[in-house]
N, C-alpha and C positions, 0 to 999 in steps of 0.2 A: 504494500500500500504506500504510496509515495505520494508525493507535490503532484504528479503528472495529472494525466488523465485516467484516471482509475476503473473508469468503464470501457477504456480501448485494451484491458485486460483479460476482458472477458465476454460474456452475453452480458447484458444489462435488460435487468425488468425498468421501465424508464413509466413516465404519468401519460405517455400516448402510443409507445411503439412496444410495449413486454415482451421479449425473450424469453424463453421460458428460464428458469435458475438452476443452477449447478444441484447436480445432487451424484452421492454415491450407490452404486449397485454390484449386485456381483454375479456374471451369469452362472445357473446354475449344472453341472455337470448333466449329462446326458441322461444318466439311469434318475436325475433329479425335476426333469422339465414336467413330468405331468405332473406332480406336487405341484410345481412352482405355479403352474395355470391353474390349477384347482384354489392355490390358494388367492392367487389373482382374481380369480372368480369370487371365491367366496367376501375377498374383502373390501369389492366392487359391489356385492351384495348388502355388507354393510355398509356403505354411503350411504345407500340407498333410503336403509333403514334412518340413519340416524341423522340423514336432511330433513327428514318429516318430522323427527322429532323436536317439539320445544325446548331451548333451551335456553337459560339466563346469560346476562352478563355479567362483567366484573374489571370492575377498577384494576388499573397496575402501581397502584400504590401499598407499598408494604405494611404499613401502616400510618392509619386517617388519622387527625389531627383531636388528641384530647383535651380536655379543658388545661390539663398540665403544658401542655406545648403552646397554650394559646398563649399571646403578648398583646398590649398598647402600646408597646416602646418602639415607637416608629422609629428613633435614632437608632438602638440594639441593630433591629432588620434589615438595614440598609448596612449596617458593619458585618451583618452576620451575613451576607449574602454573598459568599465568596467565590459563586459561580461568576460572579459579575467582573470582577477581577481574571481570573483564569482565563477566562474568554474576550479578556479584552473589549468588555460592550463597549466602555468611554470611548475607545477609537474608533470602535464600528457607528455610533452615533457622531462620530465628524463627518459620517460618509453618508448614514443612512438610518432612518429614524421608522420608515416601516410606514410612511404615509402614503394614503391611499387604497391602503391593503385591506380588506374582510379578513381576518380567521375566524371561523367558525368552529364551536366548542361545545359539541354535543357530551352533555354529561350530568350533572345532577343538579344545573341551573346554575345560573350567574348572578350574584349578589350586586347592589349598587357601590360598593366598598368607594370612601375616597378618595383610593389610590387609585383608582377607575373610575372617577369622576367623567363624563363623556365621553367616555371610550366605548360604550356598551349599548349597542343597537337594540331595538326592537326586537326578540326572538321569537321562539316557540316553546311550547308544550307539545311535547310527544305522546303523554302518557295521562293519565290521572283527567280525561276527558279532549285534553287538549285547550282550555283555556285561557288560560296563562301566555304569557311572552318573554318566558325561559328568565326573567332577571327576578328570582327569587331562587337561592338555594334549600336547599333541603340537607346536605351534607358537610358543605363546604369544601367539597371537591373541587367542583367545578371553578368557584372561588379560586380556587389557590392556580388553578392553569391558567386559568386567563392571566390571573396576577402576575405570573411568570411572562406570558405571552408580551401585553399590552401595560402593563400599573403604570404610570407616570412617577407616581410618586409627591410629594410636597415639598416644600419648601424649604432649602438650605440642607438638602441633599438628606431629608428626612424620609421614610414610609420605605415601601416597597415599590422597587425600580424594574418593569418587563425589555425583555430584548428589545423588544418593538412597540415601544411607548407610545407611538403615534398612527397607529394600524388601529381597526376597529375589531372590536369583538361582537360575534353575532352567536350571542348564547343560546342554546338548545336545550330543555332538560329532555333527557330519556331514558335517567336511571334514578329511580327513588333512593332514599336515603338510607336502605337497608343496601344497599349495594347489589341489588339485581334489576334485572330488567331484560328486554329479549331484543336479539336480533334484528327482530323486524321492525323494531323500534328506532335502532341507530340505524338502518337502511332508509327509513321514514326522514330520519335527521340529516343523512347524507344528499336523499333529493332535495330537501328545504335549502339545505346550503345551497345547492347549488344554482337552485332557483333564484336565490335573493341575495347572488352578486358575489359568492364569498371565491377567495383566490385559494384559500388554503383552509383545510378541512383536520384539525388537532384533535386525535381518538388516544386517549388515554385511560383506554380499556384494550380487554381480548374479547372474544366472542366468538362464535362457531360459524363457519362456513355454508349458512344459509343461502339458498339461492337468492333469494331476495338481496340479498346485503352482497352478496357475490354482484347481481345486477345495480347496485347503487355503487358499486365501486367502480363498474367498468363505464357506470355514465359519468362517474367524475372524471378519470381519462379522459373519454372523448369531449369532455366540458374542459379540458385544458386547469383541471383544479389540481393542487400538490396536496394530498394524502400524507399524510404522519401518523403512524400508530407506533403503543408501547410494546417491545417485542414481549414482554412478559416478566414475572419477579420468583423466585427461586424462593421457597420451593413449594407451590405451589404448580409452579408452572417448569417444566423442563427441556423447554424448547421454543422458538417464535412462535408464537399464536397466531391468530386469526382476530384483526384483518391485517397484521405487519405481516402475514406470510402472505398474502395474495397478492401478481403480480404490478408492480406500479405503485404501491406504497413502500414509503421511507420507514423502513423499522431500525425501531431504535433502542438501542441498549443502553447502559449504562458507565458510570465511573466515581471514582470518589475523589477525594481532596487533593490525593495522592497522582489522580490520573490516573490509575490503574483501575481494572475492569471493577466494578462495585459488586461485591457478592453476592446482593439480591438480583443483580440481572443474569437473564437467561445467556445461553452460546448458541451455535451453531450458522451453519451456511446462508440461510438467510436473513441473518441479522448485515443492515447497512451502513449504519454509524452509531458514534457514540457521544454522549454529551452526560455533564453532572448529574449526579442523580442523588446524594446520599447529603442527608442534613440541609435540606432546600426550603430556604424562608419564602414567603409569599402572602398571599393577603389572605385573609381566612370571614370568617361570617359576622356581623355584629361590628364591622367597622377594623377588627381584629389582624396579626396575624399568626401563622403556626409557622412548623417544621415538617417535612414530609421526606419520606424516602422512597425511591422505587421508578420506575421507568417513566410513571406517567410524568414526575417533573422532568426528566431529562426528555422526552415526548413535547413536549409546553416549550420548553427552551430549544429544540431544532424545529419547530412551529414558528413560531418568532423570527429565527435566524433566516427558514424562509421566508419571510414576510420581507426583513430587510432586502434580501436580493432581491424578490419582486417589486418593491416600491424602485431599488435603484436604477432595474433592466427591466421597466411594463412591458416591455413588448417579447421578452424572451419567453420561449413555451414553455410548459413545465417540463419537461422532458429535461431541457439543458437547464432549466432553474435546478433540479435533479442533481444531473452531468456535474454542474459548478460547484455542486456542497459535497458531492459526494470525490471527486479530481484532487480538492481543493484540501480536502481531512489530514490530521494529521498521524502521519504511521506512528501505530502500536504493535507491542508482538512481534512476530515475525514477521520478514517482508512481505509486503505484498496484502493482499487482503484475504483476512483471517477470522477464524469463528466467534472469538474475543472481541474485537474492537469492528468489526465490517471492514470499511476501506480506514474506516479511523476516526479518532476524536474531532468533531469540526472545528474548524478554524473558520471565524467569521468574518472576521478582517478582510482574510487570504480569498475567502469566497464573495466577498464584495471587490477584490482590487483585482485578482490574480489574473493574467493574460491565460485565458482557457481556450483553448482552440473545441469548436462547435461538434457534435459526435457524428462521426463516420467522417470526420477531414483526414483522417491518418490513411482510410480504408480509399477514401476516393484519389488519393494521391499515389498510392500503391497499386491502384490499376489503372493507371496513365497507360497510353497508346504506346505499342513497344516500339515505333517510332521515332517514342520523344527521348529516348533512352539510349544509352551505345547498345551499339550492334553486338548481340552473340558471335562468334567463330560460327561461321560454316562448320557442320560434321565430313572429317576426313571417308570417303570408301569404306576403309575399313572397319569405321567403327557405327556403320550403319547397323549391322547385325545385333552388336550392346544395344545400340543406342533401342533397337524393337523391342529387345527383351526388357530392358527397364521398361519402357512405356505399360507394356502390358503387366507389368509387375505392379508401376504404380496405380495402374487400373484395379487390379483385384485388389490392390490395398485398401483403394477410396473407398471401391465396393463396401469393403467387408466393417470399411468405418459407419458408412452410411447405415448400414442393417445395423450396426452393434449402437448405433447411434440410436435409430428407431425402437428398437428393442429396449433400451435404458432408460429410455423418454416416458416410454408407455409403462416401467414398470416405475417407474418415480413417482407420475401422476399417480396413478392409484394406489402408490406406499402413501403419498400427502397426504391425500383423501381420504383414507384406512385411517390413519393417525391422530386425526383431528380429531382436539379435545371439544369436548360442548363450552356454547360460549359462557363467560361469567364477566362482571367487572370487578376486577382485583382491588384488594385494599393494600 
C-alpha cells in the first residue's frame, strides 16, 4: 500500500464501475468435486433461505455512551479529540471545509446539539410511523456521527470540532434506541438520501444482505453517491459485514492513538481503509458530549474526509473521489495492501492536494499503438518454430487462467453469500 495509486494494484470495487474483490479459494482435488458442488448447492440453498428471513440491525460501536462518559466541558472535548490532530484537520481546513456537501446519517436520529447548530437539514423517520424529521435522537448514536462528521464547534476553539464543519447533515432515524432495526429500513434511508440531494451516504452499522438494501446500494452507484460503512467490531463480528462488504462501499476499519490496527476492529480482504476509532469524543444528547469506540467513529471521520474532497473537486465522480482516498492512504503493515489497514490509514491532507493521476490512465497508456513505441527485432528463420510453440503455450496458459478464473469467481460468490451474518446494529 503506498503514496501511488492503490487501485492500479488490483480490481477495484469503485461507487460506479465494481470489480468484483479478491478473494481466496482452493480447487478441490478430483475424487473431491462432487462434494464441492453438492456443497455449493447446498449453500446456495441457504441464501436463499436466509434472504427471506428478517433480520435486525446493529450499531459498530463497541460501546454507546453512558451517563459516566457523558461531559459539559466543551474545552476537555476539543483537547480530548486527538483524532483531530493525527489527521491533520487544521491543514485540511486551509484547503477545505466540506461546503456544499449532504452526508446523510441514517441511524438513530440527529439531535439539535450546539455544536450543530445549522448544520442539520430536514430528515426522516424511517421507522416508529414515519413522522418525525430524523432531528431527535433516541440513543445518541446518531448524535455523536454526525458530530464527528459536520460539529462546528464554538467559540475560542471550545465544543466538538467534525472533519467537515461546513457540509450538511441530513439525519435519518432507522434504528431505535435499543439498537435494532431491519434492513429494509436502512434501504428505505438509502433511497431518501439519495432523493434529497445527499453526496455521501455514512452507515455506521452492519446489516444482512437483503435484496432490498443490496438494491438501495446499487442505486447509490448509479446516483454517483460515496457509501461508507463500518467494517465491523470484534468480537462480535469477525469479518467485514454487510453493507462494507458489498461492492462500491468504503469499508472501514479501525486504529488507535498509536496508529496501529485498534483491537475492536475486524481484518480481512475487504476491509479498504482505516481511520481513528478508539476513545472518540463527539457531541452526544442533551447538548452533551461522550466517548465512543468502534468502527462507527472511524466510519463518521472517513464520511467527513469525503465530504472534504467532494466540496474541493464537485465535479469529480465518486469512483475517483474513491480512487483519491483510497491512492492517497497511508501504508501500514506490510507493503502493499493488507487485511489490517486496507490500502491504509487516510491521509487527508494528501487526499485533498496529492497529484492523483485518474483510474485506468496507467492501463490506457500501456496499450498505446505498437506504432508509437520502438520497433521489436524481426524473428530470425530459425526461431520461427520457438517462436509457434511458445504462442501456443501461452494460449493454453490464458486458457486454463480464464477457466480457473471462472471457476474461483463462482465459488467466492457463493462462499460471500453462505457466510453472511444476519444484519444487527452494533454497539
Amino acid at each position: 500500500m503506498g503514496s501511488g495509486s492503490a487501485l492500479g494494484d488490483r480490481p477495484r470495487r469503485t461507487a460506479s464501475c465494481p470489480p468484483s474483490r479478491p478473494g481466496r479459494t482452493h480447487r478441490p482435488r478430483p475424487s473431491h468435486r462432487l462434494d464441492a458442488l453438492r456443497a455449493i448447492l447446498s449453500a446456495a440453498f441457504a441464501v436463499v433461505i436466509s434472504l427471506t428471513a428478517p433480520t435486525p440491525l446493529a450499531s459498530a460501536s463497541s460501546n454507546p455512551s453512558s451517563e459516566s462518559d457523558l461531559t459539559d466541558d466543551a474545552v476537555r472535548v476539543r483537547r480530548d479529540q486527538w483524532h483531530l490532530h493525527y489527521l491533520r484537520i487544521n491543514e485540511a481546513h486551509s484547503i477545505s471545509e466540506g461546503d456544499g456537501v449532504i452526508v446523510a446519517v441514517p441511524d438513530t436520529g440527529v439531535d439539535l446539539h450546539p455544536d450543530l447548530r445549522n448544520n442539520v437539514l430536514p430528515g426522516a423517520d424511517m421507522v416508529e410511523g414515519g413522522s418525525g424529521d430524523g432531528r431527535r435522537d433516541r440513543d445518541s448514536h446518531g448524535t455523536s456521527m454526525a458530530g464527528l462528521i459536520a460539529a462546528h464547534g464554538r467559540t475560542n476553539g471550545r465544543g466538538a470540532l467534525g472533519v467537515a464543519p461546513r457540509a450538511k447533515i441530513l439525519p435519518i432515524f432507522d434504528s431505535p434506541h435499543n439498537g435494532t432495526g431491519s434492513p429494509d429500513a436502512l434501504a428505505s434511508s438509502i433511497d431518501f438520501a439519495i432523493s434529497h440531494g445527499a453526496d455521501v451516504i455514512s452507515i455506521s452499522a452492519v446489516a444482512g444482505a437483503s435484496p432490498r438494501l443490496q438494491r438501495a446500494l446499487s442505486h447509490a452507484r448509479d446516483a454517483d453517491v460515496v457509501v461508507v460503512a463500518a467494517a465491523g467490531n470484534r468480537p462480535e463480528d469477525t469479518s467485514v459485514r454487510y453493507p462494507a462488504a458489498e461492492e462500491g462501499v468504503i469499508a472501514v476499519g479501525g486504529i488507535d492513538r498509536q496508529g496501529r490496527r485498534a483491537s475492536v476492529s475486524v481484518t480481512g480482504p475487504l476491509l479498504d481503509v482505516a481511520a481513528p476509532a478508539v476513545d472518540i469524543y463527539s457531541t452526544s444528547h442533551d447538548g452533551k458530549y461522550s466517548k465512543g469506540t468502534g468502527t462507527s467513529s472511524a466510519t463518521a471521520i472517513v464520511a467527513g474526509a469525503v465530504a472534504l474532497i467532494r466540496s474541493k473537486y464537485p465535479h469529480l465522480p465518486a469512483r475517483e473521489v474513491v480512487h483519491r482516498l483510497t491512492a492517497t492512504a497511508v501504508d501500514k503493515g506490510p507493503p502493499g495492501r493488507d487485511d489490517e489497514y486496507g490500502y491504509g490509514v487516510i491521509d487527508i491532507v494528501a487526499a485533498l492536494t496529492a497529484d492523483v493521476p485518474p483510474l485506468g490512465f496507467e492501463s490506457a497508456t500501456a496499450s498505446a499503438p505498437a506504432g508509437d513505441g520502438p520497433s521489436a527485432p524481426a524473428a530470425a528463420p530459425g526461431d520461427e518454430a520457438a517462436s509457434d510453440r511458445a504462442a501456443t503455450v501461452r494460449g493454453l496458459v490464458t486458457l486454463g487462467v480464464i477457466v480457473a478464473a471462472g471457476v474461483t469467481w463462482t465459488i467466492v460468490v457463493r462462499r460471500r453469500r453462505r457466510d453472511a451474518p444476519p444484519p444487527r446494529i452494533s454497539r
